[in-house]
Structure formats: C-alpha cells, structure tokens
N, C-alpha and C positions, 0 to 999 in steps of 0.2 A: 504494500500500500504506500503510494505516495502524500507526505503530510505537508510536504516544505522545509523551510528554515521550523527549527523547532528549538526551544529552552526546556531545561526542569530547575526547578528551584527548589531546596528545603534550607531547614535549617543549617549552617554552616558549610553547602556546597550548592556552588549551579554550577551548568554547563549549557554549552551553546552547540547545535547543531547546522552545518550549509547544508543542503540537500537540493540538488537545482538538476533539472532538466535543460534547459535554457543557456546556461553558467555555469559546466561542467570544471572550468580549468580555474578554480581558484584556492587557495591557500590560506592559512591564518599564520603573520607573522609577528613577532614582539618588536616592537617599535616606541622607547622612550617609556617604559613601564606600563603600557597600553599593548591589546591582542588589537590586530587592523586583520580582515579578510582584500586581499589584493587577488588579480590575476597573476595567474602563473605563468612562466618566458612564452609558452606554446601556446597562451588561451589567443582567441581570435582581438583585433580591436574594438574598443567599445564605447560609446557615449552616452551609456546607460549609467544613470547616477546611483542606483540601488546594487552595483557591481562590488563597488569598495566601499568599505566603512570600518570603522572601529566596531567590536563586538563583544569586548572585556574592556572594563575602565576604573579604575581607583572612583568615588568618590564620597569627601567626607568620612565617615570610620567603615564606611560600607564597598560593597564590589557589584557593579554592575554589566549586566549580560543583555543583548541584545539584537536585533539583526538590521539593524539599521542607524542611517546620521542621528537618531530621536537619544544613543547611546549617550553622544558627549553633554545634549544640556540635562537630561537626568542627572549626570555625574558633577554638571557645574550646579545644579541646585542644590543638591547634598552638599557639595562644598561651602554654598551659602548656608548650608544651615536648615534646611529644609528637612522636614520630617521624610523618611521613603516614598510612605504612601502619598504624600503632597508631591514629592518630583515625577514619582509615575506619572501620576493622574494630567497634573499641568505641562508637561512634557509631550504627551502621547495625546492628549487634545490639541494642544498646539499644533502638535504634525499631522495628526491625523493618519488614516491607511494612505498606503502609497496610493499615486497616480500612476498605475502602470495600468498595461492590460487588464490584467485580473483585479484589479483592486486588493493588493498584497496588503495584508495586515502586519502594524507591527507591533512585535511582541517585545518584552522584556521584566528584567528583576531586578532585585536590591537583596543580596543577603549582606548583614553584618553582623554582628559578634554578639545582640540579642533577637536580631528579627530578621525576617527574610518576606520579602512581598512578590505578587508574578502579576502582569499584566497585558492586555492588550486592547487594540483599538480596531474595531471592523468598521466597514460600511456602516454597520448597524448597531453597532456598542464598540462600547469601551467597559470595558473590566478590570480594578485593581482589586485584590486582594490580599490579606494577611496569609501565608503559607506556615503548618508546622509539622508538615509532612511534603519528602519534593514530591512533584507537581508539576505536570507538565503542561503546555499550551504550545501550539503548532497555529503557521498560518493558513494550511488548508487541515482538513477534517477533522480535528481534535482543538475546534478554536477557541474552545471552554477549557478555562482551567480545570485539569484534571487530575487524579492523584498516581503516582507513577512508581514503581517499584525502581528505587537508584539509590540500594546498599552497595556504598563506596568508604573505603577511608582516605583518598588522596585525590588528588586534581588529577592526576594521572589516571588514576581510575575512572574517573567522573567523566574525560572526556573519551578515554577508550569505549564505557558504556553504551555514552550516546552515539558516538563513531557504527559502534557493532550493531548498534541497537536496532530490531527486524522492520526496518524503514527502508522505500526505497530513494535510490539517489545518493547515499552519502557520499558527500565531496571531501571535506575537513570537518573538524571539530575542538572545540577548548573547553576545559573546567577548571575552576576553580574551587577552592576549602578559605573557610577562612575561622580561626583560633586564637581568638585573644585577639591581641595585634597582631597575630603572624600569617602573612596572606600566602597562599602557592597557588600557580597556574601551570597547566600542560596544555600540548598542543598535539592536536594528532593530524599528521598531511599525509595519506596513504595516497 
C-alpha cells in the first residue's frame, strides 16, 4: 500500500519517512545540525518546490519532524517560546496543504523531553494532537493520526523501522530519540 511521506511520533522518539512515486532519487543529509531531504547526483532536474526541505530540526528544548518548508517556522516558534501544540497548529494553518496536484498534506511533530504532539493539515482539517503512544499520520491513506507499533531504543532504530516498514515506495528515512538534553539522529539512504 502506498501512504506517502509519513511520521510516527511518541514519547521520546519520531521519525520521518520519503516514500515518493514521483521523487524517487532523493536522500536525507545532515546539514548544520539540521536532517535536509535533497536530490540525489542521478535524480532528474526539478523546479518543484516540495522536492527539498529540511525534515529534522532543533527547536526550543524540542525536535521537530516533518515533510515539508512548514518544518523551519514550527522550529522558529518553539525557539520563541511557543508552546508545541501552539507552533503546530499556527504553523500548519499558515501553510496550509501543499498546492500540488494532489493537494499533498503536510504532516508533522514536536517531541521533547516531556511531550510529544503529531499533526497535520488536509484540504479538509487540520489536526494537532497531544501523543503518549507513537503515532502515526501519513499524507495519503492513514491521514488520521493513528497509533503505531514503533518499539525502538535509538534513532537508529527508529528510522530503520520506518525505512522497512511494509509501505510502499520507500526512498530514505530519519529518526530521532531524545533524553534529557541528549538528542541523536540517524539517517537511512538505501
């Protein structure tokens, strides 16, 4: 089954899934303590804006996951001071679902070191919520947050999960954990 870009979120671990039909040749790279999803040397060229984005981002005491440009101002509002569920929400209305053909939804989350929230914005809603079980939310067929079986202890693990996980299309993937102050991220480009 094809779902899309997809996240899970729980308490102290998200991960980010590519999954593209369309955007087969991309990659997730660390850039400046930030995960970026870029084309890879072989992908064809493109002037499609939903291609490249940041998709892991510091912000505030929190880490934020997501599949699109909507990542950096969630992480500059946390930075201000913003509560989580306040940067989703104003964040994800401000951008709104992509303007692409399909009307691409975007998704994303906030875990930090008490809380962890998952979000997204359709045509038709917008949904944040508090998560304390991960949680998945995809932008086709599973566009309700829903609850997901992702027993991991590492980032490492976390993004190999979603990588394997019996989706089709997966391109790359990233997870994160985060403990205390101590944050880790992996990255999987099969």
């Amino acid at each position: 089954m094809y779902i899309g870009r997809f996240i899970v979120v729980g308490p102290d671990v998200a991960a980010y899934r590519v999954s593209s039909r369309s955007f087969p040749h991309r990659q997730i790279v660390e850039r400046d303590e930030v995960l970026t999803v870029v084309p890879t040397e072989d992908a064809d060229p493109t002037d499609n804006p939903y291609v490249s984005y940041n998709c892991v981002r510091p912000g505030g005491d929190a880490m934020v996951v997501g599949n699109g440009s909507h990542v950096d101002p969630i992480a500059e509002k946390l930075d201000l001071g913003y509560p989580a569920r306040d940067a989703l929400v104003s964040a994800l209305l401000a951008m709104d679902f992509e303007k692409d053909d399909y009307d691409t939804p975007r998704i994303a989350g906030v875990v930090g070191e008490e809380e962890a929230y998952i979000g997204i914005v359709r045509r038709d809603a917008l949904l944040v919520r508090a998560v304390d079980e991960p949680t998945l939310v995809a932008t086709y067929e599973h566009d309700t947050p829903t609850d997901y079986d992702l027993a991991v202890d590492s980032a490492a693990a976390a993004a190999r999960a979603v990588y394997d996980a019996d989706f089709d299309h997966a391109v790359c993937a990233a997870g994160v954990t985060v403990d205390g102050a101590t944050v880790d991220w992996a990255i999987v480009n099969d």
